[in-house]
ZAMARGU-4260 file (C-alpha; in steps of 0.2 Angstrom, whole numbers, plus 5000, padded with zeros to 4 digits):
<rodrens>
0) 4906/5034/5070 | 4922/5044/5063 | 4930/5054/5075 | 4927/5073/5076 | 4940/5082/5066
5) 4947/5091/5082 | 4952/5073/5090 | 4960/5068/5077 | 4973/5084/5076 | 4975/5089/5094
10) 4992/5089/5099 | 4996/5083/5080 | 5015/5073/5080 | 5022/5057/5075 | 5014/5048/5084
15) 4998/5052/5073 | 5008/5049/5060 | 5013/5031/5064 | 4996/5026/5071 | 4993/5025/5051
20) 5010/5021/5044 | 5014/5006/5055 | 4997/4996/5050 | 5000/5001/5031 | 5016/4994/5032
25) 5013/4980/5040 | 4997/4975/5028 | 5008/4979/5014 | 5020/4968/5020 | 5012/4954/5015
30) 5010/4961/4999 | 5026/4959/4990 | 5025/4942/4999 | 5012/4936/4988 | 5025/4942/4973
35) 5037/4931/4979 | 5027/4917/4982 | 5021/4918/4966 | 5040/4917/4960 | 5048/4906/4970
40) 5031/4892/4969 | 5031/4892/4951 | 5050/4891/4952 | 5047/4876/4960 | 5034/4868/4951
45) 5033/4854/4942 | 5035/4861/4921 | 5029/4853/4907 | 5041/4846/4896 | 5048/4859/4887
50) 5044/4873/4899 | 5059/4879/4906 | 5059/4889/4925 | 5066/4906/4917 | 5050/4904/4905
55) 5037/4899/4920 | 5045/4912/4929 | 5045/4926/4916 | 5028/4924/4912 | 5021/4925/4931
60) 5031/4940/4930 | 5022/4946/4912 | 5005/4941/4917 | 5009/4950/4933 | 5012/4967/4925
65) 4999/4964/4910 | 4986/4963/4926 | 4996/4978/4934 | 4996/4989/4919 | 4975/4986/4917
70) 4971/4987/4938 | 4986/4998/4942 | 4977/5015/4928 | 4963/5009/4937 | 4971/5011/4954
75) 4959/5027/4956 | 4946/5017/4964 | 4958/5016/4978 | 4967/5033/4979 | 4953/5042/4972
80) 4941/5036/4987 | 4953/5038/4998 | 4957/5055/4995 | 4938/5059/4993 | 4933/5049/5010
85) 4946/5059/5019 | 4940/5077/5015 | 4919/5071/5022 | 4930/5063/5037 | 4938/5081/5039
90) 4923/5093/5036 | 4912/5078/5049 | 4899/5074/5034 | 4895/5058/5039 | 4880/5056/5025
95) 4893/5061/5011 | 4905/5047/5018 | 4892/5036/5015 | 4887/5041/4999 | 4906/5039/4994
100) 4906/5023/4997 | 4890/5018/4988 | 4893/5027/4972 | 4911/5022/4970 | 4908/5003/4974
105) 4895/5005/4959 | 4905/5011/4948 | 4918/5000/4953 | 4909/4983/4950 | 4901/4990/4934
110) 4920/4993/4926 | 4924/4976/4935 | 4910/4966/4924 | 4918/4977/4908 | 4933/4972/4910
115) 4930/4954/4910 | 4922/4957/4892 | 4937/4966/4883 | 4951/4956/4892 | 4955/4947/4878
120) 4957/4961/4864 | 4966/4968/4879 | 4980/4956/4883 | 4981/4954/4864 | 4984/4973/4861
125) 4996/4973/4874 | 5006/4958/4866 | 5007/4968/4849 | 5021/4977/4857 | 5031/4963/4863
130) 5044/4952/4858 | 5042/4941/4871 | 5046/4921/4868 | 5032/4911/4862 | 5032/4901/4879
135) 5032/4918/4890 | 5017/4923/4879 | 5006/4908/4881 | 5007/4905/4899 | 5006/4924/4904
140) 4991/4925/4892 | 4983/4911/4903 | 4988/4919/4917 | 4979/4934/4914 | 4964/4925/4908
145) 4961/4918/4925 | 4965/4932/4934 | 4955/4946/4927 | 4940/4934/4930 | 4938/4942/4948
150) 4941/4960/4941 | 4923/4966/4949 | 4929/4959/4966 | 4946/4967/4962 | 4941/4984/4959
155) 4928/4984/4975 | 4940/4980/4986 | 4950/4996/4980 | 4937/5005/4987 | 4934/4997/5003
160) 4953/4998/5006 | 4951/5017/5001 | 4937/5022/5010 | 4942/5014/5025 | 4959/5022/5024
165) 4953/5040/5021 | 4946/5039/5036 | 4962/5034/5046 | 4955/5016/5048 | 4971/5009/5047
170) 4970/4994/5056 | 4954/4988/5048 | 4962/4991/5031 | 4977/4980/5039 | 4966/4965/5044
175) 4957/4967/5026 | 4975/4966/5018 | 4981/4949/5029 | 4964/4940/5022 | 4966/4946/5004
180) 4986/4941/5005 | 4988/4927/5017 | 4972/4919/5007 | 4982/4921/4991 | 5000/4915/5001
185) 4990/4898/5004 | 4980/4896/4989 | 4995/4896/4979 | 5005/4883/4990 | 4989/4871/4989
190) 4984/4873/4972 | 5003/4873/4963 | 5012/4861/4975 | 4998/4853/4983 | 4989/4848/4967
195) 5002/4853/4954 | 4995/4866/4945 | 5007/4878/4937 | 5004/4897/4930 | 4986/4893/4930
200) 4987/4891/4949 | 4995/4904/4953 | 4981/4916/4942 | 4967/4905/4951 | 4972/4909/4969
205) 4976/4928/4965 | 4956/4929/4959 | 4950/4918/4972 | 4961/4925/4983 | 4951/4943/4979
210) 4935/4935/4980 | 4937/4930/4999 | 4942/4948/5006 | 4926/4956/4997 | 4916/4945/5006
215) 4926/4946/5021 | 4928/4965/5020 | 4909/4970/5019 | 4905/4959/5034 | 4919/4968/5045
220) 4912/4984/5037 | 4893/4982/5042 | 4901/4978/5060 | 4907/4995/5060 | 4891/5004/5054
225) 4875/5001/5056 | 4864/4995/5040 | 4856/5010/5042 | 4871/5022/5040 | 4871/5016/5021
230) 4853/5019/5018 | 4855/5034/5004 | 4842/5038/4990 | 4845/5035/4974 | 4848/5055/4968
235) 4860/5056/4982 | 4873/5041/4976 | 4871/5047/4958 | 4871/5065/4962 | 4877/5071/4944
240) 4888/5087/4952 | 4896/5073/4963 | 4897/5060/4951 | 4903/5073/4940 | 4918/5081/4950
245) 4921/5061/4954 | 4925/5057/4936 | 4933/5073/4932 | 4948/5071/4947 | 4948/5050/4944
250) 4951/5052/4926 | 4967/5065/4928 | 4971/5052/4944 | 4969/5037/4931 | 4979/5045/4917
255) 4992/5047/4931 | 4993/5029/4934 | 4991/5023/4917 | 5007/5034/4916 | 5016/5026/4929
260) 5010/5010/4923 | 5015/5010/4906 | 5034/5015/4913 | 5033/4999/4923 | 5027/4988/4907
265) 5039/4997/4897 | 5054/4991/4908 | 5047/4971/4908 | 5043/4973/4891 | 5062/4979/4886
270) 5069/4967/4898 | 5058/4954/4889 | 5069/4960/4874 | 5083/4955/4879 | 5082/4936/4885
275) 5072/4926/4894 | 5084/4925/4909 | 5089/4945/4911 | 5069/4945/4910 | 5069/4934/4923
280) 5081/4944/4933 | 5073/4961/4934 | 5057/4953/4937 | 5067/4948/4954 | 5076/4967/4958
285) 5057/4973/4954 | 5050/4962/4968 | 5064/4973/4978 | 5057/4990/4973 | 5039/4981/4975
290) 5043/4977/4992 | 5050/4995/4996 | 5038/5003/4989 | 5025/4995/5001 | 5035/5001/5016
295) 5035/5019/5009 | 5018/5017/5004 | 5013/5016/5025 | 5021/5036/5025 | 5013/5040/5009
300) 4997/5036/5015 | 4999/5045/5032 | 5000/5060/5021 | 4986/5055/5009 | 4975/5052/5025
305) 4980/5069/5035 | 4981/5082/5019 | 4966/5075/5014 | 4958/5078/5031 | 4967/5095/5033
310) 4959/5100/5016 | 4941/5096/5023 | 4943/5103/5040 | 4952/5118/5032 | 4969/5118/5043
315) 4984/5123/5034 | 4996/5121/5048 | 4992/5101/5050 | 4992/5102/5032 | 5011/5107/5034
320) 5014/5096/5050 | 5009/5080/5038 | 5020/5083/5025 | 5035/5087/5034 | 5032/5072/5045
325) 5027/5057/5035 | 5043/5062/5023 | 5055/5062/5039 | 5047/5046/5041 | 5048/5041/5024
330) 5067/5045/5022 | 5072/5036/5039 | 5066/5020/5033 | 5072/5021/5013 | 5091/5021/5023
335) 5087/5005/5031 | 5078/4996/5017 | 5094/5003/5007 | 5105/4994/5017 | 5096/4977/5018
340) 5097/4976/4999 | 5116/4980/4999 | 5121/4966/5013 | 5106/4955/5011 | 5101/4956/4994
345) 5108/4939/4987 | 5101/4930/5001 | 5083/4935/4996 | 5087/4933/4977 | 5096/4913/4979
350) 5077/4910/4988 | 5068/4917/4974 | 5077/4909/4961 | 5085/4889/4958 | 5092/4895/4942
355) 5111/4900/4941 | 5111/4910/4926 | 5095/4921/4933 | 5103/4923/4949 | 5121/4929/4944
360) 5112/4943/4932 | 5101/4949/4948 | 5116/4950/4958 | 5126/4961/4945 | 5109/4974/4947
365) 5108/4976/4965 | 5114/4991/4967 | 5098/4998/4957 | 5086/4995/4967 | 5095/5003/4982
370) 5093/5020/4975 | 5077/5018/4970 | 5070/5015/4986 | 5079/5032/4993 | 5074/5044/4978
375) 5055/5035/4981 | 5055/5040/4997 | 5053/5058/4993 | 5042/5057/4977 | 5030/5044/4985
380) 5026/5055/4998 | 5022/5070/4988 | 5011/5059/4977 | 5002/5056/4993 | 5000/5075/4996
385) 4994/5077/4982 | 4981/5061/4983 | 4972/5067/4999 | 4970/5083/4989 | 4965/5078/4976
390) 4974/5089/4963 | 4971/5076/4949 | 4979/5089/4936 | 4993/5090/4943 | 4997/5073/4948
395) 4993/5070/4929 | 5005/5083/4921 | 5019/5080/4932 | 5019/5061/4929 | 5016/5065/4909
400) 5032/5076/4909 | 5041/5063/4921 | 5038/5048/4910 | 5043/5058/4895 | 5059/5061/4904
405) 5061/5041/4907 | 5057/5039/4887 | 5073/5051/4883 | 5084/5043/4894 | 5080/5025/4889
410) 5083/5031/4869 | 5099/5038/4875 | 5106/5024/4889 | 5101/5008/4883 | 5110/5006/4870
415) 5124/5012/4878 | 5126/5004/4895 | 5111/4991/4892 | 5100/4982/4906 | 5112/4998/4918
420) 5103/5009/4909 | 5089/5003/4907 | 5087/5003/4925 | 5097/5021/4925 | 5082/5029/4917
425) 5068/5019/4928 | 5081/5031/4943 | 5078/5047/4931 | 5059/5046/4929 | 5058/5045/4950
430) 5071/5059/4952 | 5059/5068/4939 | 5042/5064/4950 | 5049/5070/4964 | 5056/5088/4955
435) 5041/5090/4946 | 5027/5087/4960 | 5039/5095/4973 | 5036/5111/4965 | 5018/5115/4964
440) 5018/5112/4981 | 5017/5131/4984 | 5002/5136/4973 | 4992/5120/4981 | 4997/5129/4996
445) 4990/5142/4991 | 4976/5139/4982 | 4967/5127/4997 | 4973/5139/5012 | 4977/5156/5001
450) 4992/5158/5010 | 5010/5153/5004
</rodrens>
C-alpha cells in the first residue's frame, strides 16, 4: 500500500526530490534513444531505388511528429492521471486511487480504438498543410499507419506511467519505461537491419514495442496490489461528478498540449519547407531538445508528484519546498546538458547522420538547442506545478498566449534570418511559457492554501 502522507514529507529535502528525479531521468533516458535509433537505423537502411537517406530520414522524422501531434494533445491520459492519482495519494484515499486507475484506463482504450478508425482522415488533414516532398509524404503516411495501430495500448500505458507516478512510484514507472524503450531499441535493430525493412520497420517495432509494456506493466502492477484492491462497482468508476471534473480539467490539459503540439508540428512542417535536407537537419537539433527535455522532465515530475500530493494533504510549505527545489535541480542540470551540446554536439550529430549536406546544416544550428534547454528548465517545471494541481485553465490560457507569441515571431523572423529564426521564435514561445505560468503562481497559491 501507498505510504501515509506524513512519511512521505517528513524531514522534506532534496533527497526526496531525487528519489523521483533520478529514476525519471534515467527511464527517460532511453527515450530519446529510441529517437535516435529510429534516425540513425533508417539512416543505415537499405533504400529503394530512388529513396534518398535525407527523404528516409525526413519522413521518420514527419511520421514521428504526425504520431506526436495526435498522442502528444492526448498526453492528458498521462499528466492528467498523474496529477489526479497524486492528490488520493496525498489525502490517503486508497478506494479513489483505485477508482482512478479503472476509469482512466476506460477511457483511455476506448479513445485508443477511435483513433485507429479516424487515422486516415487524420494524417490526411494534417498533410493539407504541408508542402512536404512527394517521397517524405508516402513514407511517413505509412509510417503512421502502422504505428497508430497500437493506439489503445499507447494511450493505456499513459495511464499506467501516470498513475504510478502520482503516487511517487518512480522506480516502477523506470522499469515500465526500460521495457517499453529497450523493446522498441531491439525491434528496430532486428526488423530494419536484421530483415531489411525500412520505414515500415521502424513504425512496426514502435507499436509492438507498446504492446509488450501493457502487457508487462499490468503484471508488475497486480504484484503490487492485490486483485482485490481494484474490485470497484460500476457507479463508482463512472461516477458522473468524477467523471465530470475528469473531462472538465483533461480537456483544458488536452488543449494545452494540443497547443504545444501544434508549435512542434508547425516547426517540422516549416522546416519541411524549406528542403529536404535543412528538414532533415532540425529533425536531428530536435532529438537534442528531445533528449533535454527528458532530463528536465525527471525535476518536472518531482514537482508534479509532490504539489500534487501537497494539494491532497493540504500543506502549503511542502508545496513551496517542491517548487523551489525541483527548479534548483532543474537549472543545475540545463548548465551541463548546455555544455555537452556546445563541445560534444557534432560528435552526436556525425552518428546520427552519413549525409554531409545534413550534417554541415546541424552543425551551423547548435547553438539553438543550448538555449533551449536553459530557458526549459524553468518553464517545464512550472508546468509540472501546475500539473500535480491540476489547474487545467491555466495551463491552457498561458500556452494559448505563449503559442500566439511563437506565431508573431515566426511572421516576423523568418523571413528575415530564416531556419535562425525559425528556431529564434521556438526560444520566444518557451521564454513566453515560462513568464506567463510563472505569474499565476501567486493566486494558485492562494486559492489551494488561501495564503499568498
Amino acid at each position: 500500500m501507498a505510504n501515509q502522507p506524513t512519511e512521505i514529507f517528513k524531514n522534506f529535502s532534496h533527497k526526496q526530490i531525487l528519489a523521483i528525479a533520478i529514476p525519471v531521468i534515467l527511464s527517460n533516458i532511453t527515450t530519446p534513444l529510441v529517437g535516435i535509433a529510429d534516425i540513425a537505423v533508417i539512416g543505415h537502411a537499405n533504400l529503394a531505388d530512388g529513396v534518398s537517406a535525407a527523404s528516409a530520414t525526413g519522413a521518420v522524422a514527419f511520421g514521428s511528429m504526425i504520431f506526436a501531434l495526435i498522442f502528444g494533445t492526448l498526453g492528458f491520459f498521462r499528466m492528467g492521471t498523474s496529477g489526479f492519482s497524486a492528490q488520493a495519494k496525498g489525502a490517503n484515499d486508497l478506494k479513489e486511487l483505485s477508482a482512478i486507475f479503472l476509469r482512466v484506463l476506460l477511457v483511455g482504450f476506448v479513445v485508443g480504438l477511435l483513433i485507429i478508425l479516424l487515422r486516415q482522415p487524420l494524417i490526411s488533414f494534417i498533410f493539407y498543410f504541408s508542402n512536404a516532398s512527394a517521397d517524405v509524404v508516402s513514407l511517413s503516411s505509412e509510417y503512421y499507419n502502422i504505428r497508430a495501430l497500437a493506439a489503445p495500448f499507447t494511450l493505456m500505458n499513459y495511464v499506467i506511467l501516470g498513475w504510478l507516478m502520482g503516487q511517487g512510484r518512480a522506480k516502477t514507472g523506470l522499469l515500465v519505461q526500460l521495457v517499453l524503450n529497450i523493446s522498441n531499441v531491439l525491434l528496430n535493430l532486428y526488423l530494419v537491419l536484421g530483415l531489411n525493412m525500412a520505414v515500415d520497420g521502424v513504425a512496426w517495432a514502435s507499436a509492438f514495442a507498446e504492446i509488450i509494456a501493457f502487457g508487462f506493466s499490468i503484471l508488475l502492477i497486480l504484484g503490487i496490489y492485490k486483485p482485490s484492491f481494484f474490485k470497484q462497482p460500476l457507479n463508482n468508476i463512472l461516477h458522473r461528478t468524477k467523471l465530470l471534473r475528469m473531462f472538465n480539467v483533461n480537456r483544458d490539459i488536452m488543449i494545452r498540449s494540443l497547443a504545444l503540439t501544434v508549435s512542434f508540428t508547425w516547426f517540422t512542417i516549416q522546416s519541411a519547407s524549406m528542403g529536404d535536407v535543412l528538414l532533415a537537419a532540425n529533425a536531428i537539433l530536435l532529438q537534442f531538445v528531445s533528449i533535454f527535455a527528458y532530463f528536465l522532465d525527471g525535476f518536472a515530475t518531482s514537482a508534479e508528484v509532490f504539489i500534487g500530493q501537497s494539494v491532497g494533504a493540504k500543506n502549503g510549505k511542502i508545496f513551496k519546498r517542491a517548487f523551489s527545489l525541483s527548479l534548483f535541480w532543474a537549472f543545475a542540470v540545463s548548465l551541463i546538458l548546455a555544455a555537452i551540446s556546445l563541445f560534444f554536439g557534432d560528435m552526436i550529430i556525425n552518428f546520427m547522420t552519413q549525409d554531409a549536406a545534413v550534417r554541415l546544416v546541424a552543425l551551423d544550428h547548435l547553438f539553438w538547442p543550448a538555449v533551449a534547454v536553459i530557458i526549459g528548465a524553468w518553464c517545464y517545471t512550472v508546468d509540472g506545478v501546475f500539473l500535480g494541481a491540476t489547474r487545467g485553465v491555466d495551463m491552457r490560457n498561458m500556452m494559448l498566449i505563449s503559442l500566439g507569441v511563437y506565431f508573431i515571431a515566426w511572421y516576423i523572423l523568418v523571413d528575415i534570418y530564416g531556419n535562425n529564426g525559425l528556431w529564434a521564435a521556438f526560444i520566444i514561445m518557451l521564454i513566453a511559457r515560462g513568464l506567463t505560468l510563472h505569474s499565476r503562481m501567486p493566486k494558485l497559491r492562494n486559492d489551494i492554501f488561501k495564503q499568498p
